[in-house]
N, C-alpha and C positions, 0 to 999 in steps of 0.2 A: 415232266413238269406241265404241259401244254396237253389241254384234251384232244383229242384225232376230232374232235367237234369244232373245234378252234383253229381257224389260222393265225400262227403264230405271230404275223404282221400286225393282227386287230389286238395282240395283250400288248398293249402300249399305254402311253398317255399322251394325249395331244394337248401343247401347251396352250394355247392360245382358242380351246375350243370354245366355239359362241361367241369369240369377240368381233366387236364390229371394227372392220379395216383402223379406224381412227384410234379405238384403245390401243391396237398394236402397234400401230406408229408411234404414241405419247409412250409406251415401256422404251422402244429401243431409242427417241431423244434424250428418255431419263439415264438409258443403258450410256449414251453417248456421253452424256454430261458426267458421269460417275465416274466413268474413266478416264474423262480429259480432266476430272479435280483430280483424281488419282496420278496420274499422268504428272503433270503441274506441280505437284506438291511434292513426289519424288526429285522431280529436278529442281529443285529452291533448296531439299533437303541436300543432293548432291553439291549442290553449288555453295552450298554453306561448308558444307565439310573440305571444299577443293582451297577455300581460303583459307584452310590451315597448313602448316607448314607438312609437303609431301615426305611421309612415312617408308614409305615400302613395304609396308608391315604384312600384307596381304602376300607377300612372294617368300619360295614356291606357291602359288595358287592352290593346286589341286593335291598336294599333298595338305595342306592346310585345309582344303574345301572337303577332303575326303574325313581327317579327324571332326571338324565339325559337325559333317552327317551323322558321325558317328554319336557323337555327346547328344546333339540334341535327339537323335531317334531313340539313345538307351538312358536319356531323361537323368544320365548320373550328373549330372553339376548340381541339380532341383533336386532330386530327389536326397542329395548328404543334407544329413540331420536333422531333414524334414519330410520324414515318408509320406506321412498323409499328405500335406500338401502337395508334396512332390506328385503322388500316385493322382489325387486330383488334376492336377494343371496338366499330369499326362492324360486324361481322360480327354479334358478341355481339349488340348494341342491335336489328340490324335480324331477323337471325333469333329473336332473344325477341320482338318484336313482332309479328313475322308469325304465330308461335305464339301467342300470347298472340290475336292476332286470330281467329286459328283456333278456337280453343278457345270462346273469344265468339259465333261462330257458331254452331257446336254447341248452346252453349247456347241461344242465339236458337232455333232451327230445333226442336230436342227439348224445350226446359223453357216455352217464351214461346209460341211459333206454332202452333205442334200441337195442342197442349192447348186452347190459347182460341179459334183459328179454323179448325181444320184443315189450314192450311196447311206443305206442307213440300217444302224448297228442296235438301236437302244430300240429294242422290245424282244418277244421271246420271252427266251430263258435268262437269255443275258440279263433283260428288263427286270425278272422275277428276280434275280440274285440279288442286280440293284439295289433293287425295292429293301429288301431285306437287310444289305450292308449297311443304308443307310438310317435306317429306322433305328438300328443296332447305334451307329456311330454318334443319331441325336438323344437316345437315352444317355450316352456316355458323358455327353456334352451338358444336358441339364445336369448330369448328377455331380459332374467336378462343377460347375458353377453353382449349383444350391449348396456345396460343400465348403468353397470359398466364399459365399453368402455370410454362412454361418460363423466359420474360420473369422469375418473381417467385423460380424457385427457380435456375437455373441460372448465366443473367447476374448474380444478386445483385446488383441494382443499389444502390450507396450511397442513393439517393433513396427507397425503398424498406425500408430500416432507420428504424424507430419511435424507436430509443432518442433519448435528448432531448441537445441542447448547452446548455438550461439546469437542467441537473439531475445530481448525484452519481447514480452506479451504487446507491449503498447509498438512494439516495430512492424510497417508492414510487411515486410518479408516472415513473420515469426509464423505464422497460423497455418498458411498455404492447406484453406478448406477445398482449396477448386482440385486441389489430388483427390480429395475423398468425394465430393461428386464425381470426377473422373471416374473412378475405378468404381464406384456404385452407379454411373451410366454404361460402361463399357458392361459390366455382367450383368444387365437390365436389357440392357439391346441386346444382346447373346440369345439372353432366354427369350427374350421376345421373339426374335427371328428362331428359331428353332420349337418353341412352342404354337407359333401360326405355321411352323412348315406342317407340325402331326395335326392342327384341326385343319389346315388347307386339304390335307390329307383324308381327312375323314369326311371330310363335307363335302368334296368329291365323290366318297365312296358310296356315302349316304344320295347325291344325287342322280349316280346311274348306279343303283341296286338292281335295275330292273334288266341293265345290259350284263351277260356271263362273262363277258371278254372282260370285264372288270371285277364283279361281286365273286365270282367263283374264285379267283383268285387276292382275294381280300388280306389272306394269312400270310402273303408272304410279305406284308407290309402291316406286323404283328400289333405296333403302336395303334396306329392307323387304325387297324380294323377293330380294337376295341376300342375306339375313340369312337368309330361311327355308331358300337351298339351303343355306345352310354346317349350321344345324341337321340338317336333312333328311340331310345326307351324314354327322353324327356320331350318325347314327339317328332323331332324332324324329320320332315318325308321329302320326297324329290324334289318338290317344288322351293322351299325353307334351306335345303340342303344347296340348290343352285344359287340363291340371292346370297345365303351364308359364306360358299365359294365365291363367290364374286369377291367382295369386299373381302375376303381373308385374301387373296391371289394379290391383292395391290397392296394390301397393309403388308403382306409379307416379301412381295417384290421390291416396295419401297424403301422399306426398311434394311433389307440386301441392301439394295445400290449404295444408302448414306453409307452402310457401314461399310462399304469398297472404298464409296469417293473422301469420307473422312481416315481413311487409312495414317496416310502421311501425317497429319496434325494430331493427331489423337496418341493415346496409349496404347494402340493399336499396334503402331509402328515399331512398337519391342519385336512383331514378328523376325522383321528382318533385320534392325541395328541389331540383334541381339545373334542373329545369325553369324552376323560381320562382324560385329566383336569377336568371336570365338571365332571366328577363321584368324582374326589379326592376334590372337593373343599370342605373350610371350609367358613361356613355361617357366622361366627365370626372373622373372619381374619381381617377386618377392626377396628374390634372396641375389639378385644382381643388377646393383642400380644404372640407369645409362650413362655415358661416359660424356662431358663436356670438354669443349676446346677452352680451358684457361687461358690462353693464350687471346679470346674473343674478349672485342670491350662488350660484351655485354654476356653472361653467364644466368641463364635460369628461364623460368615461366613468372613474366608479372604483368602482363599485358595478354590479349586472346589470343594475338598474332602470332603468338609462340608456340601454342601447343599445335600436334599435331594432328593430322585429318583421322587418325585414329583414337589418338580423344576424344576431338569432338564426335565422331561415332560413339565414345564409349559412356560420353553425356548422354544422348538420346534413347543407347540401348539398356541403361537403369529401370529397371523395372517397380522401384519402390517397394521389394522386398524386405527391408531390414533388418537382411542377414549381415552386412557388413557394421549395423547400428547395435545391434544384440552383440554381439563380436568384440565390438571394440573396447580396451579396459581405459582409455580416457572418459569415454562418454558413460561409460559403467561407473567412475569413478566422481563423473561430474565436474567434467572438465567440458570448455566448449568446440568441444567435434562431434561431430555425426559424420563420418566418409560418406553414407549416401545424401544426407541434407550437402554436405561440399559438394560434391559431384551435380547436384540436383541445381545449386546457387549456380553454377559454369555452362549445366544446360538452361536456363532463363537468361542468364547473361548473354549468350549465342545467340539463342535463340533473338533475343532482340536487340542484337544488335545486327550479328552475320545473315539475316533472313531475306531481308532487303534486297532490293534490286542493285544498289550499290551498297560499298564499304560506307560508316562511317568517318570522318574527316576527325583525322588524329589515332592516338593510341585507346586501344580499350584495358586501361586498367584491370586487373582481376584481385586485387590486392587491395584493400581499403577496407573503410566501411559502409561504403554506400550500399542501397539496397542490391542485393543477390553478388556482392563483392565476400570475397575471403576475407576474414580479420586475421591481423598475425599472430593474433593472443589461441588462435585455430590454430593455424597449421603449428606454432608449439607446442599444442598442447599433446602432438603422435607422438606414438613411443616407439614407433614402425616396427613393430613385429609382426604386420604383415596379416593378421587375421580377419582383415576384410579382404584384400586380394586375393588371399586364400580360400576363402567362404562363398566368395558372389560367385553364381551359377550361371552368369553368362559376362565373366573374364572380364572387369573393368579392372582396370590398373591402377586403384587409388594412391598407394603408396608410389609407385616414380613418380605420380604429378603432386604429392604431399613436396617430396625431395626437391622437386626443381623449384617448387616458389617458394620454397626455404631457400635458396639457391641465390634465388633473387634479392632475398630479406638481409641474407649473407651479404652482397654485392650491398648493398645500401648501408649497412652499418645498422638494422632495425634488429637488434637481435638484444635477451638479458643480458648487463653487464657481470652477472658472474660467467656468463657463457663466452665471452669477449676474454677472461681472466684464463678463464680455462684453456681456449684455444691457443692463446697467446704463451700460456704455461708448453702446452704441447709442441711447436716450436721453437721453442728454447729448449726444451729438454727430454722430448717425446716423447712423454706420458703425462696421464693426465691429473697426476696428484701433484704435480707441479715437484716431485721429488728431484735432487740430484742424480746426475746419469750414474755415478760412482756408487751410488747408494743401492742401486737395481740387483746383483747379485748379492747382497751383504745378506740374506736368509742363509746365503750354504753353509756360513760361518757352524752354524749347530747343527751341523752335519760332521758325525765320524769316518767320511770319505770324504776325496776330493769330485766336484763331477768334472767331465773331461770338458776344453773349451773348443767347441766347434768350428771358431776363427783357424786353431791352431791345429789344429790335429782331424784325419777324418775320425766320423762316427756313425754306426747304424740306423740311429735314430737325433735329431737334433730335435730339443726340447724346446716351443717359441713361449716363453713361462706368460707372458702377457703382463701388465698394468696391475691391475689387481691384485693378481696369483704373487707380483714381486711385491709388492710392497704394503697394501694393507693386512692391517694386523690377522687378522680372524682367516683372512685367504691366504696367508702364509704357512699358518699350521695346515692348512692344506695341502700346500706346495711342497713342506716338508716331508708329510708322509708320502705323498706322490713317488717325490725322492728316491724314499727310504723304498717303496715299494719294486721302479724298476731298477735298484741297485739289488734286491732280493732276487730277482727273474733273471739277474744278469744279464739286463738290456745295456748294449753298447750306447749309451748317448750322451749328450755333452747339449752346452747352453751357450747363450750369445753373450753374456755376461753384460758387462755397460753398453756394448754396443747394440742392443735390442732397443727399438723402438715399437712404439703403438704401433697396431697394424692397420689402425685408420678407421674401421669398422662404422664407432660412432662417431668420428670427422665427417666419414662423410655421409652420415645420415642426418647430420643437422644441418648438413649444406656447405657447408666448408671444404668446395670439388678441389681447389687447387691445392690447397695444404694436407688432402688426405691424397692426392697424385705426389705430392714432392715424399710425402710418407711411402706410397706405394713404390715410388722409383727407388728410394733409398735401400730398403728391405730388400726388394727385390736385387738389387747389386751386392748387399752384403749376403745374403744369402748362396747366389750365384760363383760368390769367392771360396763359398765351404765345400767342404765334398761329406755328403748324408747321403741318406738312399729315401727315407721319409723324415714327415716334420710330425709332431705330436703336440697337442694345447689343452688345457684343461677348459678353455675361454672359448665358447659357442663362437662369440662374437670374432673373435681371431680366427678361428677354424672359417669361419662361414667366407669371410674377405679372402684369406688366402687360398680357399677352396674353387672362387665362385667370379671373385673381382681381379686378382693378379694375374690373370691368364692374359688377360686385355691389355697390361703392361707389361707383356713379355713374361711373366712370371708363373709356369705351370709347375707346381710337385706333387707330389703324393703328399696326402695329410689325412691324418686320425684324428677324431676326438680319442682325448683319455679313456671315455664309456667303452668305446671301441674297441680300443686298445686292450684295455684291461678285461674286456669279453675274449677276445684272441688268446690273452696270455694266459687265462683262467681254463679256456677250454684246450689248450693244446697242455699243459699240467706245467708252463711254468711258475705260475703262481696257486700255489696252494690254498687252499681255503678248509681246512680241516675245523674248525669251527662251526658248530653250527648257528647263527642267534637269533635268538627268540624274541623278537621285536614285530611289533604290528606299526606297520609302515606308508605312508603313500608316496605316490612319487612326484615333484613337479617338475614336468618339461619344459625345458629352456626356448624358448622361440626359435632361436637360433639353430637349435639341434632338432628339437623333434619337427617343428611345423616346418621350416626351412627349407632345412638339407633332411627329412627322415629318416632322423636316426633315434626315433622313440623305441626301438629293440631291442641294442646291445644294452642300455642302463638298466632295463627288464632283466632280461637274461645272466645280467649280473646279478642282482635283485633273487634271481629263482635260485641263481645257486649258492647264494649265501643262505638262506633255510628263509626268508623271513616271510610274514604273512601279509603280500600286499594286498592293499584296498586303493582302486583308481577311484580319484576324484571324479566327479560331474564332468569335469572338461580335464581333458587328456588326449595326449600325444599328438595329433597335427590340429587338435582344437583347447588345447591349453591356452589356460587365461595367463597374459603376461605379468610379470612381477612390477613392471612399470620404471626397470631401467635403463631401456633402448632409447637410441633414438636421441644420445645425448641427456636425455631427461633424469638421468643420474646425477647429474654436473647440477642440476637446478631445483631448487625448494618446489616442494609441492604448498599450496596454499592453506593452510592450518584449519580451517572450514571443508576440507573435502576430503573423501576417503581416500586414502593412496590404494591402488591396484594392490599391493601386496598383502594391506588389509583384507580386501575383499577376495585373496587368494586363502591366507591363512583362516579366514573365517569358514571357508567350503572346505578346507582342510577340517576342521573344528568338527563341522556335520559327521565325522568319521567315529564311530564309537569305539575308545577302546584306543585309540592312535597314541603311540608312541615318538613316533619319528617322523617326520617330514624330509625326507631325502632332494637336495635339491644336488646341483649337476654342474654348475655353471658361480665363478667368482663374484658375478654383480648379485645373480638370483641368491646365493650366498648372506651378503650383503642385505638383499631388498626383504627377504623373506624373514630373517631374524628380527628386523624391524617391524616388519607383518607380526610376524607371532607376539610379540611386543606392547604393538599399537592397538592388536586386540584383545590384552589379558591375558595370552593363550600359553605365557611361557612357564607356569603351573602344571601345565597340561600337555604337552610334548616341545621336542627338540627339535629343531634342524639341525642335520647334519651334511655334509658331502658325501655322495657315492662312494666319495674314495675312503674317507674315514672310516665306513662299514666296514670294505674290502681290508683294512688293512686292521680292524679288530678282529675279523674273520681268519686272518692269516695269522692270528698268536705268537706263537714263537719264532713263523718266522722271518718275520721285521723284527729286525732290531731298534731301539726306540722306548722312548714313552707312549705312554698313553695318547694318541697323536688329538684325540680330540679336545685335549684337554691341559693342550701345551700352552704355555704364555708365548703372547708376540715378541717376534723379534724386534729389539729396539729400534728407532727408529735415526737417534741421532749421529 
């Protein structure tokens, strides 16, 4: 690398060459100053988050610190369902780090090692390598930033629009222009400082052309040294190229330092809340909400004070991606949430109140309608399926903090009065059709066997039929073939009969912690009186609770989805499928099952071996668009002015040419989805059915039975 003409000592670069004593004193005060604001703003930022209620969410440490290095160095959270982007920001990310590392060493080698022990490492070969890693890492760095340029001005992507869908035009929280200056200063100052570092570069190269210990060595600093000929060739000579270097060496020094000492205040600071987040995140957060003391006078998040020091980190580390805004089928539907505008209203509400040298005097509301407060007409409007939690690529937990100031809303009495009717229905007779408990088993009636009851007798399998699956009409002819299905396979099981309750699921997703615990206590002890060996549901939502939430109240069993179930019993030949049918099909995933708990395979797999011809929608299996019955929001009218989610399910259905059948999977998506197909003309044009009604047209002879998809309901009186 280095000519035998050459001491390796002299291929260097001296920083500070030709300055006079005084320039070099004003860099390292500037140095001083950029990282005492650096400094400073870290601990304000700290001291904000310590005034939230202590988490522990950080421990184990370094099992947690190691998964993290992991995600952010192989860019999967950024990079699902948005490659370009993703591959861009990893350009961004990894060429600022290699600089950033760069630059670190410099330091080390001139301001640390030199000085105190003589030693000094950066020149050579090493220097030439340098040279080259980093040239390479600032091409990388303008090309993801010219790329999200383009990404943020040209696609104008909808996701990308700050204005709010809970808020008038005339409000001033509604616009929040100062994000979109943000984010078009931060990739302005990027490119700026990486574009004066290759003409610093070159204007350097161009002013000692005349020295070999430099010019001969020109190419291993590839940007650079065609930067110097394009100068060179519109004139500049050593003398133009030194005055050039000058003023580029402080434009580009300066510019460093702001963007170090502006770190903490800025957008910046996603570097590291975003780190922290993903160390603290919880892998279960979507699909197992946290546990409150009923027993406390105060139950939820309606004030700051409540949440915790991992929140408020998880406010900070939002990036204004609007992956959880694209996601979400309220805000799709036009309804008013955005999870990241919420999330974004809790970090300005923090932000000015918890920043301060002191607390403010009193409670900080987070619930109202004052500006950057939550409305509750918002947090009604989740159907918590989870698809932002799911989605964000650096772990903010929107759905537990939806839950707890629902929680709160609960505690206060601010909730719809048919949601009050409902609830109240459910303790009295735990479920939520407000039915009699007596009335729960009366589907076996039109059954030519008896099933066994699992109070009384053991059984292999105990069926938990759920809400729906008993009682409404259309989820009954379900429930029936079900039936008819593992009495065909000659599965051992048996049912709870009256004494089955709701398993809470949507209790307590609309907040209602205590009455969906008196639910979980209850179940949990009748259940623990049976002797099964598994539990089986057709009901996502049952499946997910007693899968994910009863363990916490004592309450761990093995449990199947039916999909599941009926993939086991298919592939091991107790259920036969001799059938083949010739249906063109899609499939939609239940939240609860596929995005959830991941079980988007076995209703596939059942799917492949019934013959039919499926076509996946746009959004499927852990990114399926919900039908818009969670979350309690089944219990409640949607506003006759706005699309229902189910709508705008059935319609992406629609796009499918040629579709016959809509396959759904789940008692409410059941439900939500034939009103879909409905609401959009579409029922001319294909059917919904149940998984299970396939399998048991597939199995011909032999189910005994009608036509199961085409049974009348069981009466109701």
């Amino acid at each position: 690398m280095i000519s035998p003409e050459h001491d390796p000592r002299d291929v260097t670069r001296i920083l500070f060459q030709d300055f006079p004593v005084w320039m070099t004193l004003v860099f390292y005060v500037a140095a001083v100053v950029a990282i005492a604001a650096f400094v400073y703003g870290v601990y304000v930022q700290v001291r904000k988050y310590r005034r939230g209620v202590r988490s522990g969410a950080w421990s184990p440490f370094w099992p947690r610190f190691a998964r993290m290095v992991e995600t952010v160095l192989s860019h999967r959270t950024i990079k699902r369902r948005a490659r370009r982007a993703g591959s861009a920001h990893a350009l961004i990310f990894f060429g600022f780090a290699l600089l950033f590392i760069g630059t670190s060493i410099i330091t080390l080698d001139y301001d640390i090692l030199e000085p105190l022990t003589g030693l000094k490492f950066w020149y050579g070969s090493f220097y030439l390598v340098f040279s080259l890693v980093l040239d390479i890492a600032g091409v990388g760095l303008i090309a993801g930033l010219l790329y999200m340029m383009y990404r943020r001005k040209w696609l104008a992507l909808p996701k990308l629009d700050y204005r709010r869908p809970d808020r008038a035009p005339d409000e001033p929280d509604y616009d929040r222009a100062s994000y979109r200056r943000e984010d078009w200063a931060f990739l302005w100052t990027l490119i700026l400082i990486a574009a004066t570092g290759f003409l610093l570069e070159a204007s350097r190269l161009v002013w000692l052309q005349g020295d070999p210990t430099v010019w001969d060595y020109r190419w291993w600093s590839p940007v650079g040294a065609v930067t110097a000929s394009i100068l060179q060739g519109i004139g500049l000579g050593p003398e133009g190229g030194a005055g050039f270097r000058m003023g580029l060496w402080w434009t580009h020094g300066l510019l460093a330092l702001a963007f170090i000492g502006l770190v903490p205040y800025t957008k910046v600071q996603h570097i590291f809340t975003a780190m922290g987040a993903l160390m603290a995140i919880d892998p279960d957060a979507k699909r197992r909400l946290p546990t409150a003391d009923v027993d406390q006078d105060k139950i939820g998040f309606s004030e700051l004070a409540d949440f915790s020091d991992k929140y408020l980190l998880n406010f900070d580390a939002c990036t204004k991606c609007g992956r959880c805004h694209e996601a979400c089928p309220a805000n799709a539907s036009g309804f008013p949430l955005s999870p990241r505008d919420m999330v974004l209203s809790l970090r300005e509400l923090a932000n000015d109140t918890l920043s301060g040298a002191r607390m403010p005097a009193g409670p900080i509301q987070v619930i109202g309608d004052g500006v950057n407060q939550i409305r509750p007409e918002t947090l009604w409007s989740c159907r918590t399926c989870g698809a932002c939690t799911e989605i964000c690529p650096v772990g903010i937990e929107h759905l537990p903090m939806i839950v707890q100031m629902r929680r709160a809303l609960i505690e206060e009495g601010e909730f719809d009065p048919m949601l009050q009717t409902t609830l109240k229905s459910l303790q009295k007779s735990g479920n939520s059709l407000g039915e009699s408990r007596r009335k729960r088993p009366r589907w076996t009636k039109a059954l030519d066997f008896t099933i066994k009851d699992a109070r009384a007798e053991p059984v292999d399998v105990l069926w938990y039929v759920g809400d729906y699956a008993s009682f409404d009409p259309r989820s009954q002819k379900v429930t029936l073939t079900f039936a008819r299905i593992l009495h065909a396979a000659e599965v051992d099981f048996g049912i709870l009969y009256e004494d089955e309750q709701t398993a809470g699921n949507d209790v307590r997703r609309v907040g209602e912690e205590g009455l969906f615990q008196a639910l979980a206590e209850a179940n949990i002890a009748l259940l623990k009186e049976c002797a099964f060996t598994s539990i089986v549901t057709t009901d996502p939502h049952t499946f997910n609770t007693i899968k994910n939430e009863y363990p916490e109240f004592g309450g761990t069993f093995r449990i199947e989805h039916a999909s599941a179930m009926l993939e086991r019993l298919i592939r091991e030949g107790a259920v036969a499928t001799p059938k083949t049918l010739p249906y063109r099909v899609t499939y939609h995933d239940p939240c609860h099952l596929g995005r959830l708990n991941d079980g988007a395979e076995p209703p596939r797999q059942v799917l492949s071996k019934l013959g039919v011809d499926l076509v996946e929608m746009r959004r499927s299996k852990d990114n399926s668009f919900c039908c818009g019955a969670g979350g309690g929001r089944i219990w409640l009218p949607d506003p006759p002015e706005l699309k229902k989610p189910a709508e705008l399910r059935a319609a992406e259905a629609a796009e499918i040419d040629g579709l016959e059948i809509l396959v759904v999977n789940c008692p409410k998506c059941l439900n939500m989805m034939e009103d879909g197909v409905k609401g959009t003309g579409n029922e001319s044009n294909f059917r919904v059915m149940e998984l299970i009604e396939l399998v048991a047209e597939a199995m011909a002879d032999e189910v005994s039975g009608a036509d199961f998809a085409q049974q009348e309901p069981i009466g109701q009186a």
